[in-house]
mmCIF file as gemmi writes it, N, C-alpha and C atoms, coordinates in Angstrom:
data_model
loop_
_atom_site.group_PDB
_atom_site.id
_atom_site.type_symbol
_atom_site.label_atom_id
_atom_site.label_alt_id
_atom_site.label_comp_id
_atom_site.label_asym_id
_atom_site.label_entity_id
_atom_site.label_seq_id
_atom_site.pdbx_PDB_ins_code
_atom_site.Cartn_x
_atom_site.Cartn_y
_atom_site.Cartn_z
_atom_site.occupancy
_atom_site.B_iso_or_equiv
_atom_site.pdbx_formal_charge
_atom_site.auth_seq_id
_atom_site.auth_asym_id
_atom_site.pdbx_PDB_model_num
ATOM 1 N N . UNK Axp A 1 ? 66.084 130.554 70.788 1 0 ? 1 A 1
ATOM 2 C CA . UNK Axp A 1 ? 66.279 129.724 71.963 1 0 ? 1 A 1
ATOM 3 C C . UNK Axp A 1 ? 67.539 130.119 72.727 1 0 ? 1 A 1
ATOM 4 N N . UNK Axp A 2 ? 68.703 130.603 72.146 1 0 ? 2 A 1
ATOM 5 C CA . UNK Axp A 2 ? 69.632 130.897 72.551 1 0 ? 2 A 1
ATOM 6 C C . UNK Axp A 2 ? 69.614 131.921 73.581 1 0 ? 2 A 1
ATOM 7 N N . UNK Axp A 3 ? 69.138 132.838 72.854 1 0 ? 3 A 1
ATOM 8 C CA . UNK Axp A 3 ? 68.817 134.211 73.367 1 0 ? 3 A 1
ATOM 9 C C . UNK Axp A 3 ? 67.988 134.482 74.643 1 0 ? 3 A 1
ATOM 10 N N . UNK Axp A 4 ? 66.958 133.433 74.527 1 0 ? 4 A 1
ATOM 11 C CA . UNK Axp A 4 ? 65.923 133.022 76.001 1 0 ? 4 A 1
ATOM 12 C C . UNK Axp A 4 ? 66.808 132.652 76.936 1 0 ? 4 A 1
ATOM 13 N N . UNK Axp A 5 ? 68.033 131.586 76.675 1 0 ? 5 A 1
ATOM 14 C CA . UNK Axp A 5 ? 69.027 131.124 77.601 1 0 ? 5 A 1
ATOM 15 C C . UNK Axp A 5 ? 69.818 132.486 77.98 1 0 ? 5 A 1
ATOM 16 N N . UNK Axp A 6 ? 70.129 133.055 77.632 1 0 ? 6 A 1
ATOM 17 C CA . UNK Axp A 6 ? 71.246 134.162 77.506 1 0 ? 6 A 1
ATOM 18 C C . UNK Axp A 6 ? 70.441 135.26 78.23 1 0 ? 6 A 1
ATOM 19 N N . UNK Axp A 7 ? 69.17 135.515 78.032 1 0 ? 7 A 1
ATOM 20 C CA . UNK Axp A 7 ? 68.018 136.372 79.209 1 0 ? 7 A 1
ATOM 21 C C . UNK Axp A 7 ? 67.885 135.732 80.427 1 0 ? 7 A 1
ATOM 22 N N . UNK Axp A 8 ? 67.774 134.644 80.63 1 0 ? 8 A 1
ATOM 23 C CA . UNK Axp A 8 ? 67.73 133.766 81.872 1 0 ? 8 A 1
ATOM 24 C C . UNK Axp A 8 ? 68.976 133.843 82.568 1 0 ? 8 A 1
ATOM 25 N N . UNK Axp A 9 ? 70.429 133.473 82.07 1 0 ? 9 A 1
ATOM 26 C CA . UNK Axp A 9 ? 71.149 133.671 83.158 1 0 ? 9 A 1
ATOM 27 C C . UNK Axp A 9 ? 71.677 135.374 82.692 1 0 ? 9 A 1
ATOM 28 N N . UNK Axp A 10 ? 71.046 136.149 82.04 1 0 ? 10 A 1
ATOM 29 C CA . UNK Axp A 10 ? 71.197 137.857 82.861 1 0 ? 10 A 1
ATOM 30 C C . UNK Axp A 10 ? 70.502 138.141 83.898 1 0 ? 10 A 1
ATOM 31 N N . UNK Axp A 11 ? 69.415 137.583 83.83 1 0 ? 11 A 1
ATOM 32 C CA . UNK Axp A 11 ? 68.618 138.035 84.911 1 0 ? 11 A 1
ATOM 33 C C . UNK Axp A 11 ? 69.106 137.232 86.432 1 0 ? 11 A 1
ATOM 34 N N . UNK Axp A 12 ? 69.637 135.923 85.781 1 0 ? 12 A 1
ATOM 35 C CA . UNK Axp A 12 ? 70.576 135.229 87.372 1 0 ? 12 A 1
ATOM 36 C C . UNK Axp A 12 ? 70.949 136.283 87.736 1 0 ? 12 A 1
ATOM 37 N N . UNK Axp A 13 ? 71.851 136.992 86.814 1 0 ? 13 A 1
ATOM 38 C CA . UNK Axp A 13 ? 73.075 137.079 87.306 1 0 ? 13 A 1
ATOM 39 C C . UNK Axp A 13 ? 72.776 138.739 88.14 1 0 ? 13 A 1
ATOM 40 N N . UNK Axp A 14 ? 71.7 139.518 87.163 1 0 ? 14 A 1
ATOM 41 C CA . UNK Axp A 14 ? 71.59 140.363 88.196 1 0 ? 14 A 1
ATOM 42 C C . UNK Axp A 14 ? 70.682 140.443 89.47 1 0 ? 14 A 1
ATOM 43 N N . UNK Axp A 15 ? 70.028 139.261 89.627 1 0 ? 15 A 1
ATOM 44 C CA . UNK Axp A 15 ? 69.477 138.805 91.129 1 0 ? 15 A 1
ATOM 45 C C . UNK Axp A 15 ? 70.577 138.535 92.213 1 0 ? 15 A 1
ATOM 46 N N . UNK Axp A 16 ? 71.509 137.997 91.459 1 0 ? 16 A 1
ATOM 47 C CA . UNK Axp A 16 ? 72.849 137.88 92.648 1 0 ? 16 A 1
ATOM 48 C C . UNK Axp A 16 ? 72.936 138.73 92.77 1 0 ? 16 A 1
ATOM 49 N N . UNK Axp A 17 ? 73.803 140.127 91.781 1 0 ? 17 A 1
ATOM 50 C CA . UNK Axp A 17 ? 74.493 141.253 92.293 1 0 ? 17 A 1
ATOM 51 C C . UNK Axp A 17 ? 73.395 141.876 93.169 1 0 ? 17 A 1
ATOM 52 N N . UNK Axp A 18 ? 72.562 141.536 92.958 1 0 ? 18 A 1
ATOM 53 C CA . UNK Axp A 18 ? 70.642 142.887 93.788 1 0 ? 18 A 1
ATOM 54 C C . UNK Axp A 18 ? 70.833 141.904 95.046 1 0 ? 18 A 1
ATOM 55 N N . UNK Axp A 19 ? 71.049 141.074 95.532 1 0 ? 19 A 1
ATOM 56 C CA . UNK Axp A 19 ? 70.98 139.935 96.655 1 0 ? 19 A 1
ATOM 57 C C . UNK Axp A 19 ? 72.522 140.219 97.225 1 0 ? 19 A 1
ATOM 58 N N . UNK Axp A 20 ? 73.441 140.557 96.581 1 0 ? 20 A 1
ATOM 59 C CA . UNK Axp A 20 ? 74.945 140.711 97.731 1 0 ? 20 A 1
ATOM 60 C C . UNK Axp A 20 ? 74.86 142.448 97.644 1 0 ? 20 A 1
ATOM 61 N N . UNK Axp A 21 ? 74.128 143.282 96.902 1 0 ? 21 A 1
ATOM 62 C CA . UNK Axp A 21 ? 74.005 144.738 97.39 1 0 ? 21 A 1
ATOM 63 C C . UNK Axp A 21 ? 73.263 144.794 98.723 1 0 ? 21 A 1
ATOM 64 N N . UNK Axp A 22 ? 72.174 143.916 98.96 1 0 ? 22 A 1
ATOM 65 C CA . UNK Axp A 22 ? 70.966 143.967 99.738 1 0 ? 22 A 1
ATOM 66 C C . UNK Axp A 22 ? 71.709 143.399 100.915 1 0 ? 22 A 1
ATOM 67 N N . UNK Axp A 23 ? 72.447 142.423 101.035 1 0 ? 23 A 1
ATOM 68 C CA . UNK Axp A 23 ? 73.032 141.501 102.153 1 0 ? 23 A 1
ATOM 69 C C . UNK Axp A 23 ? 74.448 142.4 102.842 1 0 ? 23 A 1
ATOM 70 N N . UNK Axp A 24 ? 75.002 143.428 101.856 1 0 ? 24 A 1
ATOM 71 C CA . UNK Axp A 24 ? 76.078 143.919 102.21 1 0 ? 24 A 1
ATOM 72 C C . UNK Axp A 24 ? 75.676 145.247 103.123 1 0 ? 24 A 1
ATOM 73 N N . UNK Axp A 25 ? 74.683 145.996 102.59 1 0 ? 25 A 1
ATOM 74 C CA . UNK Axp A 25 ? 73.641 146.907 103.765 1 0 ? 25 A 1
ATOM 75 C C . UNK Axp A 25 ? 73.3 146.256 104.772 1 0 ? 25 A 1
ATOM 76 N N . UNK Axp A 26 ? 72.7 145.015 104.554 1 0 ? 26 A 1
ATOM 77 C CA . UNK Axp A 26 ? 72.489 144.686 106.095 1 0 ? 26 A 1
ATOM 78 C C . UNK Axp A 26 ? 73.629 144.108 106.73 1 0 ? 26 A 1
ATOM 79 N N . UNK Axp A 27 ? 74.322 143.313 106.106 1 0 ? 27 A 1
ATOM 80 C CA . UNK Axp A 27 ? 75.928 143.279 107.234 1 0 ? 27 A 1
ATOM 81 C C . UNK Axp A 27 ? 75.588 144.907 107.933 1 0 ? 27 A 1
ATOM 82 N N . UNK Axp A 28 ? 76.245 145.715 106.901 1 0 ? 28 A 1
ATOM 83 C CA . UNK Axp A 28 ? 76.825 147.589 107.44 1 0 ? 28 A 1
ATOM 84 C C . UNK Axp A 28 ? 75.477 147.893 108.859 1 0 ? 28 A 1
ATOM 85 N N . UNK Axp A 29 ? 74.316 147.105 108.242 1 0 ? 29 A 1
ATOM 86 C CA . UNK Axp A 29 ? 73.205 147.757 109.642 1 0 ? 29 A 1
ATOM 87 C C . UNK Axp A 29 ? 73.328 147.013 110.667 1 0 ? 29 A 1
ATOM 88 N N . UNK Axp A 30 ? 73.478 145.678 110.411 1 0 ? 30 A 1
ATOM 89 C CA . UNK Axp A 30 ? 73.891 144.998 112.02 1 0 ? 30 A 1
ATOM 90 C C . UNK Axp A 30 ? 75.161 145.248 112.573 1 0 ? 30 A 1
ATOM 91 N N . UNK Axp A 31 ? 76.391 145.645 111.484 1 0 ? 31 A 1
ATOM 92 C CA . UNK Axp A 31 ? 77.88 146.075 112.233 1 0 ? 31 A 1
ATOM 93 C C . UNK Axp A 31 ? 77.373 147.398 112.968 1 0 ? 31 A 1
ATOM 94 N N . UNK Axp A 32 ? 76.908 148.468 112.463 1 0 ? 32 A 1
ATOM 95 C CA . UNK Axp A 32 ? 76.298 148.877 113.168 1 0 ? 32 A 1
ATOM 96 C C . UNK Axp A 32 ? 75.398 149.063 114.991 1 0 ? 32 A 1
ATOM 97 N N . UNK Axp A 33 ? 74.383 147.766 114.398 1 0 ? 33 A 1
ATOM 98 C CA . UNK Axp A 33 ? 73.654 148.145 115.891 1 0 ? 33 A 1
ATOM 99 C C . UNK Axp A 33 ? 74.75 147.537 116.927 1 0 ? 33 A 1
ATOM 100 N N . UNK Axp A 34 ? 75.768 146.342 116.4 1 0 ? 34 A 1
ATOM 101 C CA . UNK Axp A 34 ? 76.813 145.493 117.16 1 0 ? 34 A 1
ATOM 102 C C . UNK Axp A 34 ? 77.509 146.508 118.04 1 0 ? 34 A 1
ATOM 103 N N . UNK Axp A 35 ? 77.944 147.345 117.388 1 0 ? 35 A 1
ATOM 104 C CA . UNK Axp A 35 ? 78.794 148.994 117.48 1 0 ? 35 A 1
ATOM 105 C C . UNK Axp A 35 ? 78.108 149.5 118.598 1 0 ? 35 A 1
ATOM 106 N N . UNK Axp A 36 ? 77.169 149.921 118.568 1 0 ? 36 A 1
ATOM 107 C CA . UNK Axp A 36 ? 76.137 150.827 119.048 1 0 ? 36 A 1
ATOM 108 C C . UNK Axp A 36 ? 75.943 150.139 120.711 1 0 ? 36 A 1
ATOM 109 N N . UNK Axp A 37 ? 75.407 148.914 120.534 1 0 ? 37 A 1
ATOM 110 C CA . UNK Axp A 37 ? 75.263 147.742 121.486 1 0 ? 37 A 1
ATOM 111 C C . UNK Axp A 37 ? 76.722 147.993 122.301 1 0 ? 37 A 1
ATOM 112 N N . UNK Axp A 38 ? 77.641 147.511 121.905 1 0 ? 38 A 1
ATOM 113 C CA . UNK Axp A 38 ? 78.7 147.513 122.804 1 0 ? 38 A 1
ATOM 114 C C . UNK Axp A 38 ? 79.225 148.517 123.253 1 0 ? 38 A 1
ATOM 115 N N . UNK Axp A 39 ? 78.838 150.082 122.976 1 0 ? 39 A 1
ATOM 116 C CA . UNK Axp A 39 ? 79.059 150.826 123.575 1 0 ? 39 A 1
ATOM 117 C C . UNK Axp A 39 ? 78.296 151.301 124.925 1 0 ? 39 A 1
ATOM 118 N N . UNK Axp A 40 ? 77.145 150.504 124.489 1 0 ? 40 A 1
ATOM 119 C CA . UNK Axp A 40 ? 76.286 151.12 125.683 1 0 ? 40 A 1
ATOM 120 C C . UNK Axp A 40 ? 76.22 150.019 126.693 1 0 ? 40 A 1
ATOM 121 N N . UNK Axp A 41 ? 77.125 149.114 126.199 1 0 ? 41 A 1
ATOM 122 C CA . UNK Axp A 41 ? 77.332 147.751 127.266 1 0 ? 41 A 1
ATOM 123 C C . UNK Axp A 41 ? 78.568 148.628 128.162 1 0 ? 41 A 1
ATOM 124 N N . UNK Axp A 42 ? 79.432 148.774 127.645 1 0 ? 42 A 1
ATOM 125 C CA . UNK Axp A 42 ? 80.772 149.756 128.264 1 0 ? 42 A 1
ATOM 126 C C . UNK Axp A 42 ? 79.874 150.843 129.01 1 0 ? 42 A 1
ATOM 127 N N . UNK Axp A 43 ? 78.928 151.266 128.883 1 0 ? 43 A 1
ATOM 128 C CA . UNK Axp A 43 ? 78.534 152.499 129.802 1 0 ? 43 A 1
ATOM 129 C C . UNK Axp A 43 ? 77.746 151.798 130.808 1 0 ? 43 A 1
ATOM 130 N N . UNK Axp A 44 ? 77.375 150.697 130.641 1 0 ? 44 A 1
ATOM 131 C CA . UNK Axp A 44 ? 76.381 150.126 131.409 1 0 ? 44 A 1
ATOM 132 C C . UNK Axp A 44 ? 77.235 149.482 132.892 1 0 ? 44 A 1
ATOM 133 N N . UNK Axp A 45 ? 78.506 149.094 132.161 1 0 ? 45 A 1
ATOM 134 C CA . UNK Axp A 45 ? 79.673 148.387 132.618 1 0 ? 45 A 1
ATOM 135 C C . UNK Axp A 45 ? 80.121 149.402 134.037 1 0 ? 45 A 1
ATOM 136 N N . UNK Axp A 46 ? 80.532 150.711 133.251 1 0 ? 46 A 1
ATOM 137 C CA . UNK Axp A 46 ? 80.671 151.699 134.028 1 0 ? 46 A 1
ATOM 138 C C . UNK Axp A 46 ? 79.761 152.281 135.179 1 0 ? 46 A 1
ATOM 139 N N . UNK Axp A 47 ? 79.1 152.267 134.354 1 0 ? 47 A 1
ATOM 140 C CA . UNK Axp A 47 ? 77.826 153.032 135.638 1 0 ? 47 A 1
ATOM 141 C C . UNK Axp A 47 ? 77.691 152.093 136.67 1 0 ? 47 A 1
ATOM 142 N N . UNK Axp A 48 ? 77.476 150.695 136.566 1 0 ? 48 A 1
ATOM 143 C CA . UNK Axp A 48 ? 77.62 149.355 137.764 1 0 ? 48 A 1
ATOM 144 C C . UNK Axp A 48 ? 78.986 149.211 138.572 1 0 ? 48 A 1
ATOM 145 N N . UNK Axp A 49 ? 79.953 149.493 137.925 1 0 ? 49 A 1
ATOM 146 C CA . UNK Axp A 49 ? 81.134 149.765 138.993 1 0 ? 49 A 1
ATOM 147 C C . UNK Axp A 49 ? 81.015 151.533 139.42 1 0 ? 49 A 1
ATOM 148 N N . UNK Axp A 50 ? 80.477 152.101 139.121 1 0 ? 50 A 1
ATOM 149 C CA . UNK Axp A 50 ? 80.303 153.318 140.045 1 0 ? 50 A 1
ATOM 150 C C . UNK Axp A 50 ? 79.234 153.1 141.341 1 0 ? 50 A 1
ATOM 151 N N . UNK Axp A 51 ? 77.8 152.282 140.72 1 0 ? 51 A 1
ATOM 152 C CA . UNK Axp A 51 ? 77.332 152.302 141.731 1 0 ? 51 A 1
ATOM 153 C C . UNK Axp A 51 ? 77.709 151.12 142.656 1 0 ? 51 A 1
ATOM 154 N N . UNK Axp A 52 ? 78.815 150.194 142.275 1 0 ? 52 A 1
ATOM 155 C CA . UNK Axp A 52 ? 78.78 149.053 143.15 1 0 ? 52 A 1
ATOM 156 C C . UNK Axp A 52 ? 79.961 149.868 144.26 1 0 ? 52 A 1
ATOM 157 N N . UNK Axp A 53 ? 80.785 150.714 143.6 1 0 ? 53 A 1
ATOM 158 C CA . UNK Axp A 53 ? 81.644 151.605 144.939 1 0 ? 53 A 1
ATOM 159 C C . UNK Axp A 53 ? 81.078 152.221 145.525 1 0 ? 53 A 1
ATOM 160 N N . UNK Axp A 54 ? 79.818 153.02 145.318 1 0 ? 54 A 1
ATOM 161 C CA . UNK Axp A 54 ? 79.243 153.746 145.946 1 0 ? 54 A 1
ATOM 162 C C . UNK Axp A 54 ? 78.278 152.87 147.22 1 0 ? 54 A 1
ATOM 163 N N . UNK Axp A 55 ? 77.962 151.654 146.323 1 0 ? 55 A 1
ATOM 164 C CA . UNK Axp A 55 ? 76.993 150.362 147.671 1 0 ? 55 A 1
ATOM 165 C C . UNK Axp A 55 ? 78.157 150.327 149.001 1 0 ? 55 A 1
ATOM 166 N N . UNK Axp A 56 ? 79.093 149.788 148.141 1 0 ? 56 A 1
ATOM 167 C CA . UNK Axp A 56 ? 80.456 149.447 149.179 1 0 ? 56 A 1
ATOM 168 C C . UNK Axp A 56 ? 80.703 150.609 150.336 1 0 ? 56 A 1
ATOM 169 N N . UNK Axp A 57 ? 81.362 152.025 149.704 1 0 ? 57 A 1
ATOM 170 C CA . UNK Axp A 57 ? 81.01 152.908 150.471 1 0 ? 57 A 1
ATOM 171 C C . UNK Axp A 57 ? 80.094 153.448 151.727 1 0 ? 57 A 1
ATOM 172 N N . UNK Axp A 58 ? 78.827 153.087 151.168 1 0 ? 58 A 1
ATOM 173 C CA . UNK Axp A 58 ? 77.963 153.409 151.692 1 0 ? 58 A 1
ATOM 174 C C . UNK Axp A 58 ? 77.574 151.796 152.808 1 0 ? 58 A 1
ATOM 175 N N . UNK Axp A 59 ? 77.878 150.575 152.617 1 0 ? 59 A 1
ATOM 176 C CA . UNK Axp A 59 ? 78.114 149.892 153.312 1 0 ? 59 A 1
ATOM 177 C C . UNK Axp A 59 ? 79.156 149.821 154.37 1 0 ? 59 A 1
ATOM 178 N N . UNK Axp A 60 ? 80.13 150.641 153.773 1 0 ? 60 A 1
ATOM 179 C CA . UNK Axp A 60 ? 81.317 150.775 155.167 1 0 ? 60 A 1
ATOM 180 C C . UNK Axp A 60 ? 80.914 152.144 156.175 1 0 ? 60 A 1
ATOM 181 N N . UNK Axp A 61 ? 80.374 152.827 155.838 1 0 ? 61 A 1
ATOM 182 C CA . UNK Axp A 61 ? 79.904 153.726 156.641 1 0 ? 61 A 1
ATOM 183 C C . UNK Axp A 61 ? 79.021 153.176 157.961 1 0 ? 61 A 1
ATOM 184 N N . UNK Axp A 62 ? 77.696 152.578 157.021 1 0 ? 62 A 1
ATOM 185 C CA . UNK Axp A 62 ? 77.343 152.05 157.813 1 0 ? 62 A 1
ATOM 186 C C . UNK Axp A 62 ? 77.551 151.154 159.034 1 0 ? 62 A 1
ATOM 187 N N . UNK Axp A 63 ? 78.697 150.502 158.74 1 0 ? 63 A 1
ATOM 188 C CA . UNK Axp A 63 ? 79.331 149.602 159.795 1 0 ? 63 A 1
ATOM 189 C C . UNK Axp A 63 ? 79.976 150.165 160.413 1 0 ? 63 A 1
ATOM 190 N N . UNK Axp A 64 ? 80.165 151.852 160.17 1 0 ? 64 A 1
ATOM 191 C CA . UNK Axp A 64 ? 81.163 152.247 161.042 1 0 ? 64 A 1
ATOM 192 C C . UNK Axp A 64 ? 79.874 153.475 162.193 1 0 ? 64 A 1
ATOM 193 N N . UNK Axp A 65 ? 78.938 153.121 161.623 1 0 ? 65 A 1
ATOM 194 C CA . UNK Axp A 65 ? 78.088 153.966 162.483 1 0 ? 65 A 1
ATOM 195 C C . UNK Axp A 65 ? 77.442 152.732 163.658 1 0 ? 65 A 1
ATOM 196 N N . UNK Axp A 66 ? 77.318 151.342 162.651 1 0 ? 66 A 1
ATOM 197 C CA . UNK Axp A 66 ? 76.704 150.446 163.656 1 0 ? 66 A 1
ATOM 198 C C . UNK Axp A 66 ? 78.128 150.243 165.141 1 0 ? 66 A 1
ATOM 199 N N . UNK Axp A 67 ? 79.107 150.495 164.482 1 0 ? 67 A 1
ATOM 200 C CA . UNK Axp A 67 ? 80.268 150.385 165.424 1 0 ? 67 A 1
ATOM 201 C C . UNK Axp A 67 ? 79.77 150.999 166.807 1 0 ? 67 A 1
ATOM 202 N N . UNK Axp A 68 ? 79.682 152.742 166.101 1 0 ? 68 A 1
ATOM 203 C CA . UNK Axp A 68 ? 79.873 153.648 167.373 1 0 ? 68 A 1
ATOM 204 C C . UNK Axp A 68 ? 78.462 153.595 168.213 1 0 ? 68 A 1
ATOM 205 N N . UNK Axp A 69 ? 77.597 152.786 167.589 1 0 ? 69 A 1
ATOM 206 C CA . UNK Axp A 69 ? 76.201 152.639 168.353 1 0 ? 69 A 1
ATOM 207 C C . UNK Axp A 69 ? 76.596 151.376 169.369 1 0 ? 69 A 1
ATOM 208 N N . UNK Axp A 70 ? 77.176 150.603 168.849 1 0 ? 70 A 1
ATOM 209 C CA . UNK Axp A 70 ? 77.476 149.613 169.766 1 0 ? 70 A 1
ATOM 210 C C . UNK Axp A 70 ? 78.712 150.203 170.692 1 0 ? 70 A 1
ATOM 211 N N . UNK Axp A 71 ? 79.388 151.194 170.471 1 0 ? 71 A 1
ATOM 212 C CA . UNK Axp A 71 ? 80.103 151.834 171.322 1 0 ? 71 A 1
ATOM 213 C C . UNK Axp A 71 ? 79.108 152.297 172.288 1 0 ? 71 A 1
ATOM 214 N N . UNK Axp A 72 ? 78.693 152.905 172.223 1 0 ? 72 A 1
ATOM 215 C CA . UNK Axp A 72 ? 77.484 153.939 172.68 1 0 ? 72 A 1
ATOM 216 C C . UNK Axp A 72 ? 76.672 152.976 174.05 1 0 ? 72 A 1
ATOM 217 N N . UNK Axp A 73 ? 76.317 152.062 173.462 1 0 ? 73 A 1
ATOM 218 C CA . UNK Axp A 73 ? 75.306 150.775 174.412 1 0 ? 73 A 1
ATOM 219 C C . UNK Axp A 73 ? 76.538 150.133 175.174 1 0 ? 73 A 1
ATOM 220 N N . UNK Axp A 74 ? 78.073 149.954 174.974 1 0 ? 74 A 1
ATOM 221 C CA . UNK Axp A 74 ? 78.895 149.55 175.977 1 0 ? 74 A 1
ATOM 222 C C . UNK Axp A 74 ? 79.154 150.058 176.952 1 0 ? 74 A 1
ATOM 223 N N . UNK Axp A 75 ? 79.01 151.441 176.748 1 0 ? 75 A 1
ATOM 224 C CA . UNK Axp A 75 ? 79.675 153.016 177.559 1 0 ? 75 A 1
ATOM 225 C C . UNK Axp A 75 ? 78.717 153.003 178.734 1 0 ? 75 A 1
ATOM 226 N N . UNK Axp A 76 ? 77.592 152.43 178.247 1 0 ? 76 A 1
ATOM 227 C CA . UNK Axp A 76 ? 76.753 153.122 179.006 1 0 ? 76 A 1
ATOM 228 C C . UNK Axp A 76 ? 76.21 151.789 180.147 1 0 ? 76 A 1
């Protein structure tokens, strides 16, 4: 009887250690995709302030062409 007790909590005990090996990989795989994720948030970050200077840009141009058109229709 002893011995049945003494098999029962070995086998607890190595379901825990098999359950915090198993849980500690998946922490490492979600630190991971977390990692992964926020880098491509930073590029995503980047690329939207490139193209939001480039909107801007390309919005001031434009106003500077609608300018000289409305120059153009005063002149005349």
């Amino acid at each position: 009887m002893e011995l049945e007790k003494f098999k029962e909590l070995e086998d607890k005990i190595k379901g825990i250690v098999n359950e915090k090996v198993f849980l500690k990989k998946q922490i490492q795989i979600l630190e991971d995709a977390l990692k992964d994720k926020e880098a491509e948030l930073v590029g995503l970050n980047n690329k939207l302030k490139t193209l939001n200077e480039e909107r801007n840009s390309v919005s001031a141009r434009v106003d500077l062409l609608l300018e000289l058109l409305a120059d153009i229709d005063l002149a005349e």
